[in-house]
C-alpha positions in Angstrom: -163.3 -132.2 94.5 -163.9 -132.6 97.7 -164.3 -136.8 99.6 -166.8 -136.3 102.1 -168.5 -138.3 104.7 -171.3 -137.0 106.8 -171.5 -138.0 110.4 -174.1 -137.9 112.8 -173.5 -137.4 116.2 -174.7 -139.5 119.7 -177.1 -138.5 122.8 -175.9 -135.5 125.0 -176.0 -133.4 122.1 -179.5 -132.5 122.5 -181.3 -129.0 123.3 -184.4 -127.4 123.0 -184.7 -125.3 119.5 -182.5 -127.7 117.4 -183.3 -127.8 114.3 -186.5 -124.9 114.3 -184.7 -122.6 111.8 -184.4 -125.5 109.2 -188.0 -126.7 110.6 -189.0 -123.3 109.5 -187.7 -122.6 106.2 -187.5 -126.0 104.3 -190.2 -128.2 103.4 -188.2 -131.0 103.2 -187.2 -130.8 106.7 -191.4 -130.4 107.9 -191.6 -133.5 106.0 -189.2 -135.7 108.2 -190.8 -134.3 111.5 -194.3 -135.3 110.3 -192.9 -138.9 109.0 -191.2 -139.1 112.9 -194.9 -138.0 114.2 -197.0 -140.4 112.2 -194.6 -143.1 113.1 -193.8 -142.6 117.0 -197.6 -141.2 117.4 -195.4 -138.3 119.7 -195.5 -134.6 118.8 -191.7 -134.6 117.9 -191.5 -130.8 116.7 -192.4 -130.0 120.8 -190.2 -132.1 122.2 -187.4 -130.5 119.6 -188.7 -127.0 120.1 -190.4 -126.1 123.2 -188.8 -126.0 126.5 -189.8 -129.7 128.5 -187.9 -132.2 130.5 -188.5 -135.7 128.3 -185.8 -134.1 125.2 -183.3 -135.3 128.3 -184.9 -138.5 128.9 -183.4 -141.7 126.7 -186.7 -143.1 125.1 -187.6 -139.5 124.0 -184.2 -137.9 123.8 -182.9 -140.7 120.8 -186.3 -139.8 118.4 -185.6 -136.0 118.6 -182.2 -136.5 117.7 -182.4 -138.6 115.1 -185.6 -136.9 113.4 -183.1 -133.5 114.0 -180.3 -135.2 111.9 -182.1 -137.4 109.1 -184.4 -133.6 108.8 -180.5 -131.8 108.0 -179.5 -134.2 106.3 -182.8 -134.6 103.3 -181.6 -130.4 103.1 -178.2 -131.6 101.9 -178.7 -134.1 99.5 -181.7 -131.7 98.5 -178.6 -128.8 97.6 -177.1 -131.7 95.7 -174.6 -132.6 98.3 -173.9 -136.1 98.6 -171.2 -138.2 100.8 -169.0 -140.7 99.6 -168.8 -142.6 103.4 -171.1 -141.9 106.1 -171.0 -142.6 109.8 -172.7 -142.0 113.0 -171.8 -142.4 117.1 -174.1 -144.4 118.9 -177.8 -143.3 118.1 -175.8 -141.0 115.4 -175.3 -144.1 113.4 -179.2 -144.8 112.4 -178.5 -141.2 110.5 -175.7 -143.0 108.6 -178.1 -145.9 107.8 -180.9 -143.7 106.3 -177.9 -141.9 104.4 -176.8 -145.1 103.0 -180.2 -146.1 101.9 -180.1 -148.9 103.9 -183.0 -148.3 106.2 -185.9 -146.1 105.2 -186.9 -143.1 107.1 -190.1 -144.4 108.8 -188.0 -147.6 109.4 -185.2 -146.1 110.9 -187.5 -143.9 113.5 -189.4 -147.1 114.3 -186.4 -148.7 115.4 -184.8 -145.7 117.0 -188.2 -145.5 119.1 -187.9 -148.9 120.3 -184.4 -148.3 120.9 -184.4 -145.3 123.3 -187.7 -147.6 125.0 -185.4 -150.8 125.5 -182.6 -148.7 126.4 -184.5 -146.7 129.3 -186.2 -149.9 130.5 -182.7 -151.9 130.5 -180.9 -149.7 132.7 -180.3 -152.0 135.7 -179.6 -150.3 139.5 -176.0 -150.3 140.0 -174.5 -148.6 137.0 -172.6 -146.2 136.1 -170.1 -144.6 133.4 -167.0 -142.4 133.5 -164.6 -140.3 131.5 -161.1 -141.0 131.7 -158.8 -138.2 130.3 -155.1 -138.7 129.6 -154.5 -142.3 129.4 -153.4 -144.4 126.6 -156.7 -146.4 125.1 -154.7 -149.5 125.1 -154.2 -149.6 128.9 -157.6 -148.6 129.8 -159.1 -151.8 128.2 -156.8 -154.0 129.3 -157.5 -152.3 133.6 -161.2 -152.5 133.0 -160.8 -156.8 131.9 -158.4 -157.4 134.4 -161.2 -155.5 137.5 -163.4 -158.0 138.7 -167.3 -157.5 137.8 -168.8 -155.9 134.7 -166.7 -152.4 133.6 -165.5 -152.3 129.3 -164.5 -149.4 127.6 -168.2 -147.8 125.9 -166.8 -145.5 124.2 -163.1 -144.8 122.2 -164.1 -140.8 121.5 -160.6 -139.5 120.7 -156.9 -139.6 121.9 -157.1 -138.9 125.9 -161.3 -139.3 126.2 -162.4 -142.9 126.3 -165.6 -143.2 128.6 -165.9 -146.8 130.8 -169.3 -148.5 131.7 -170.1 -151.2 133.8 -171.1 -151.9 137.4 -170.8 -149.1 139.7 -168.5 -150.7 141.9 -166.3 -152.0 139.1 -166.4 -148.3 137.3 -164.8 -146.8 140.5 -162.8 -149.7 141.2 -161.1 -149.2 137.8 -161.3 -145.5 137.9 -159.0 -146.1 141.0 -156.4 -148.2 139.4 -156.4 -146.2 136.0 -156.1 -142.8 138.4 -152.7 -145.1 140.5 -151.4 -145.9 136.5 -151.8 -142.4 135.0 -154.7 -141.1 134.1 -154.9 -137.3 134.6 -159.1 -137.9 135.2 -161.6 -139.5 135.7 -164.6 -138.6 135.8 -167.8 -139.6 136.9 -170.9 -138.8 134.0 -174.4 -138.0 134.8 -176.0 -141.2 133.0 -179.2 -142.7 133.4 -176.9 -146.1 132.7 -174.2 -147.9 131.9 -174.9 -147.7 127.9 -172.8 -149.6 125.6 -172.1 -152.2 128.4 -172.8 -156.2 128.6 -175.6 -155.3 130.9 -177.4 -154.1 128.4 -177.1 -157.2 126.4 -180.9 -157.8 127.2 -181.9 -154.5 125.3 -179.7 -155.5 122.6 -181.5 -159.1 121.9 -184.9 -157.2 122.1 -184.0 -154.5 119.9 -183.4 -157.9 117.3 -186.8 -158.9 117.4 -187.7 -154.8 116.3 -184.7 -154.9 113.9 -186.7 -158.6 111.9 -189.8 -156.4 111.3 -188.0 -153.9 108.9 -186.5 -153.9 105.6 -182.5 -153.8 105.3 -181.9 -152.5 101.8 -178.5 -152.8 99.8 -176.4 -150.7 101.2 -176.0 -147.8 98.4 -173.4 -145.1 100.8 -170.3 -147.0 102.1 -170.8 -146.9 106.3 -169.0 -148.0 109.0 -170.5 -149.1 112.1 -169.3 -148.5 115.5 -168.9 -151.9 116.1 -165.7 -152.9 114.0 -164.5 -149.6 113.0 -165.3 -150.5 109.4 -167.4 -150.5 106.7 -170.2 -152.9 106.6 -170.2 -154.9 103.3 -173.2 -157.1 104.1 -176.5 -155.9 104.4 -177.0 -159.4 106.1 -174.7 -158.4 108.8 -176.6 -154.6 109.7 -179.2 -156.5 112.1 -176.8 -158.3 114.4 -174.2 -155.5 114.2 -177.1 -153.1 115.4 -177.8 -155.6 118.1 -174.6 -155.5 119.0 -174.2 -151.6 119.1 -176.4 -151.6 122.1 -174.0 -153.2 124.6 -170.0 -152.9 122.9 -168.0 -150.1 122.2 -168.4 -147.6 120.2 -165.1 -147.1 118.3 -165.4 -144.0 117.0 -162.1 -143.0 116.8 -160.9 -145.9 115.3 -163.7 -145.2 112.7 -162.6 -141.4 111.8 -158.8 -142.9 111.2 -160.3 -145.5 109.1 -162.1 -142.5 106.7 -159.0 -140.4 106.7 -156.8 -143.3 106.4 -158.9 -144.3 103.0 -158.6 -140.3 101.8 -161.6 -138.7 102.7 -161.1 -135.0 103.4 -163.9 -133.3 104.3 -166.3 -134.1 107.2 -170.0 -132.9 107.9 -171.0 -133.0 111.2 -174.9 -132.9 110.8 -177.1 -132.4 113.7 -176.8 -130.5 117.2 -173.3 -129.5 118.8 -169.9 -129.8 117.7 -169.3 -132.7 119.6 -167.1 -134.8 116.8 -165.6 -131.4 116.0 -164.6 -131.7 119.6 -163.0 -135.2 118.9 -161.6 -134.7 115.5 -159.3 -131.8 117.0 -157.7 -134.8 119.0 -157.5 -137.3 115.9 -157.2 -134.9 113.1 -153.9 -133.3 115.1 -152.0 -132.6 111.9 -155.2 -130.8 110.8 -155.2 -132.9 107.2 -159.1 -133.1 106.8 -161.7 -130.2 107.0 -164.6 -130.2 109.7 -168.1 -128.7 109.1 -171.2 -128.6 110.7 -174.4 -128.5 109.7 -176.3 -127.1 112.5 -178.1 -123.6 112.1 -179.2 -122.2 109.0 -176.0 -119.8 108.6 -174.1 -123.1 108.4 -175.2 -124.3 105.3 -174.2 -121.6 103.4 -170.4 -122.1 104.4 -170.6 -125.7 103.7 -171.8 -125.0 100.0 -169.3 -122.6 99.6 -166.6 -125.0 100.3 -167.9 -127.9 98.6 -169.5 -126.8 96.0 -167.1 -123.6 95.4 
């Protein structure tokens, strides 16, 4: 039998048309966009389906994803297939938190709405984020504490991609240094701001205040949050670690090695892109665990045939 653990991936995956053909041929999935609908008051199935700018835009760009993934997800469980862990990056992580029962679907897109709100509103003038390929994660962080002003590591992807975040000066300040000590890139990414940095510690305390107007249930999926890098054993803990999410580093590497690590085998990738297909290539180098995705309709039947048999 197969150990699986679905994961959910972050913002940048987005595009118009994700999700129609499910949209389209399961009920289940029409019942997840109205939910996101009734909840957000926004006519999610245009922003998902029909060509516009706001899918690209944080506040917007955070409810399609999430209604995208949660809607893939309810198809999954509906064919009887179930996780043992779950995960998500970023935004991808309130996916993990509906599959572990802890938050409820309207919940979780009431919060995710607020979220991609605070997150938009937060972004201060003045930063920026950046890629750096080929460098040792280890020596990143400790280049980014040691360059004066804000810059932090937002996000550990997978060997040789860690992103940085910070004040722009700081970011190219430390892109310099990390470029003199080694690293093959770095590169500069078109953000609307430094997410997962201290100086959106404000967003984080006022996404709290959302976070105290919903229900945590008990947790009834093991999950790990991108926070620690494990799983979360506490439902007390879930509000401040969400708070939290907003402004440290996502440590999603460090949470795929714990899965593997602990035996699980077989991932699902649920939502749009390959992106942590991208990544597990990098962490997964002695190809032990198998990677599937659950993104078009075609999809589904190759991840029933290898899990179900």
């Amino acid at each position: 039998m197969s150990r699986i653990a679905f994961v959910f991936p972050g913002q940048g995956a987005q595009y118009v048309g994700m999700g129609k053909d499910f949209y389209d041929n399961f009920d289940v999935c029409k019942e997840v966009f109205e939910t996101a609908g009734n909840v957000t008051g926004l006519d999610i199935k245009k922003i998902c389906f029909e060509e516009n700018e706001q899918i690209n835009i944080t506040e917007y760009t955070q409810i399609a994803m999430l209604t995208v993934e949660v809607a893939l997800m309810k198809v999954l469980e509906e064919k009887g297939i179930k996780p043992e862990v779950t995960a998500g990056l970023s935004l991808g992580e309130y996916g993990a938190l509906v599959t572990a029962g802890v938050l409820s679907t309207e919940d979780a897109f009431k919060v995710i709405r607020q979220r991609g709100i605070l997150m938009q509103e937060a972004v201060p003038t003045g930063g920026a984020m950046a890629a750096v390929l080929g460098m040792d994660n280890e020596v990143i962080a400790k280049i980014c504490e040691e360059t004066e002003g804000i810059v932090s590591v937002a996000n550990y992807n997978c060997p040789g991609q860690i992103v940085i975040t910070g004040e722009e000066t700081a970011v190219d300040t430390a892109c310099e240094t990390l470029k003199e000590n080694g690293a093959k890139r770095c590169v500069k990414l078109n953000v609307s701001g430094p997410f997962h940095s201290a100086m959106l510690k404000e967003a984080g305390e006022k996404l709290l205040q959302v976070l105290n107007e919903v229900t945590i249930s008990d947790i009834k999926v093991p999950y790990l949050t991108n926070v620690t890098a494990d799983y979360v054993a506490d439902k007390e803990a879930v509000k401040d670690l969400l708070k939290q999410q907003v402004y440290s580093s996502v440590k999603w590497q460090q949470s795929v090695e714990k899965m593997i690590a602990d035996g699980i085998d077989t991932f699902i990738e649920i939502g749009p892109g390959k992106t942590l297909a991208g990544f597990m290539r990098k962490i997964d180098k002695e190809k032990k665990v198998t990677m599937l995705n659950l993104e078009k309709q075609e999809d589904l039947e190759k991840i029933m045939e290898t899990v179900l048999g």
